[in-house]
C-alpha positions as CSV (number, residue, x, y, z in Angstrom):
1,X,41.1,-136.1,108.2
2,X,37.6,-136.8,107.0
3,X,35.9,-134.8,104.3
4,X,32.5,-135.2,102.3
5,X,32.8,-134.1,98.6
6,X,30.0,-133.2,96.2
7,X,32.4,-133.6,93.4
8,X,35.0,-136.5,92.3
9,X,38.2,-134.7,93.2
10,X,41.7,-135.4,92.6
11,X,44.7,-134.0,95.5
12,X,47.9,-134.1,94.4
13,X,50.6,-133.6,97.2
14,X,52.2,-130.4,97.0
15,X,55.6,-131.5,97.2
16,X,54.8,-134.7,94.8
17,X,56.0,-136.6,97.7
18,X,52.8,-139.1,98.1
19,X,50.6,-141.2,95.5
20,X,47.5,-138.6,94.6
21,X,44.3,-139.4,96.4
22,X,41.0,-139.5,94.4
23,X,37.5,-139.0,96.3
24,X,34.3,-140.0,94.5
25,X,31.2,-137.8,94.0
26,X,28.9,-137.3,97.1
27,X,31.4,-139.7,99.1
28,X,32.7,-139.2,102.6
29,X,36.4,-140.6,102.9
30,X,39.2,-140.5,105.4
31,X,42.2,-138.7,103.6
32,X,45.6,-137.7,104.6
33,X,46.4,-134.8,106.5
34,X,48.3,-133.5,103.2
35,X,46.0,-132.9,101.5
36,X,44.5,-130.1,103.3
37,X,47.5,-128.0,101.9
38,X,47.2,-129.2,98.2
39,X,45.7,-126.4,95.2
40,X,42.7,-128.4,94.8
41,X,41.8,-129.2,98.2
42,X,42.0,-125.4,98.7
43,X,40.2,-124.6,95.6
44,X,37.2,-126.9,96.1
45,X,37.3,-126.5,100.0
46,X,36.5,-122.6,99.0
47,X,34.2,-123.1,96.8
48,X,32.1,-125.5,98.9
49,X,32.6,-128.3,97.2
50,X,34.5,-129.8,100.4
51,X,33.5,-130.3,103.7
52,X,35.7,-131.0,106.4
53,X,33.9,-133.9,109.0
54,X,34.9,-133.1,112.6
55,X,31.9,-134.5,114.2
56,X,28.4,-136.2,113.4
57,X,26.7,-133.2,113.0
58,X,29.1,-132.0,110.2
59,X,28.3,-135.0,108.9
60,X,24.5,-135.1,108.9
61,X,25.0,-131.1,107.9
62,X,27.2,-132.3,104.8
63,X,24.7,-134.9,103.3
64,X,22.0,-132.5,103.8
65,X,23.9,-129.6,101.9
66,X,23.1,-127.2,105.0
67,X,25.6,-124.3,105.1
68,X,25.6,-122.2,108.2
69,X,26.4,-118.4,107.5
70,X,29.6,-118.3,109.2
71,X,30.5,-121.4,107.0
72,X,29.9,-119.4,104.1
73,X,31.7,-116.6,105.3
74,X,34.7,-118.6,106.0
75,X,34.4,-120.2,102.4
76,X,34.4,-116.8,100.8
77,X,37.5,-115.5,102.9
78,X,39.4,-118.8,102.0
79,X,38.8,-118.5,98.2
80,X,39.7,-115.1,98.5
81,X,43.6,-116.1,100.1
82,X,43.5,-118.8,97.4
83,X,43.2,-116.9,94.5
84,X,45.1,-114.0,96.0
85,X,48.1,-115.6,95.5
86,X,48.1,-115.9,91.4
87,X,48.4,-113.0,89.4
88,X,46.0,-112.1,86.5
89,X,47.4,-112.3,82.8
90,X,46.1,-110.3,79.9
91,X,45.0,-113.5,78.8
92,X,43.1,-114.1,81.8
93,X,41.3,-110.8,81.7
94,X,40.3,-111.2,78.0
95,X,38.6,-114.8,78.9
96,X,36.5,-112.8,81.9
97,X,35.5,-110.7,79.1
98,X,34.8,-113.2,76.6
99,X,32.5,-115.5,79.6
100,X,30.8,-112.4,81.4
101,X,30.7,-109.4,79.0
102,X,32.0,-106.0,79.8
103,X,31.8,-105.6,84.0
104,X,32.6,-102.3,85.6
105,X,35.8,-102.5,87.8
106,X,35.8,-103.6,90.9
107,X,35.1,-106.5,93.6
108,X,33.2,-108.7,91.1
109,X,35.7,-108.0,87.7
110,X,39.1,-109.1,90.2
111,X,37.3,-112.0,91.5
112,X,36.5,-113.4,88.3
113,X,39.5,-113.3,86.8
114,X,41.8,-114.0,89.8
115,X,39.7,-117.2,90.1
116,X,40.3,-118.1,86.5
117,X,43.8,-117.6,86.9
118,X,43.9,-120.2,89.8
119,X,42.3,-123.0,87.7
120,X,44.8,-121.9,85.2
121,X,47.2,-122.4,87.6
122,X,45.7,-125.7,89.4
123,X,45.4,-127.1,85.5
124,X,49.1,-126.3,84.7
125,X,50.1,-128.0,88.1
126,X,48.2,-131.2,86.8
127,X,46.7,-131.0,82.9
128,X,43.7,-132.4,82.3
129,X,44.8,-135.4,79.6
């Protein structure tokens, strides 16, 4: 699979069954199929930091930054099933307070926090040393 990142990223395989691979910052690089399934791939993929190369005009579209709207709109769904699947801790909620202030409840308040408790997650998976 070829991607483009805008960030140095590093996959680790989900299972641990593979070396980890590392892309560089604004780098296109042919990666393993795995790593389409691993947290950070997911995590960066939805947050646009990733973009997957099919063709050349992914490609020129990628080193250009251009983002079409149904690009976007997939992103946005995609982060939503990725942080869907972690659950929020007290703890996480009172860091959403302590970075954003008091929101009311609702779409933007869950998101926040659901997204913190993914890199929570994604950092207890592989700490940052």
């Amino acid at each position: 699979m070829k991607i483009f990142s805008n960030k140095t990223f590093q996959f680790d395989h989900p299972t641990g069954d593979a070396e980890s691979v590392v892309i560089q910052n604004n780098a296109f690089d042919t990666v393993p199929d795995w790593v389409e399934d691993s947290r950070m791939f997911k995590l960066a993929f939805a947050d646009g930091d990733i973009t997957i190369i099919n063709n050349k005009g992914d490609e020129l579209a990628a080193e250009k930054g251009d983002k079409s709207e149904k690009e976007r709109k997939s992103a946005d769904a995609k982060t939503a099933v990725a942080t869907a699947e972690f659950e929020p801790t007290q703890e996480n909620v009172d860091l959403a307070h302590d970075l954003v202030g008091d929101l009311p409840n609702g779409t933007q308040k869950t998101s926040l926090i659901k997204k913190i408790a993914a890199i929570e997650a994604a950092l207890a998976e592989k700490p940052i040393v």
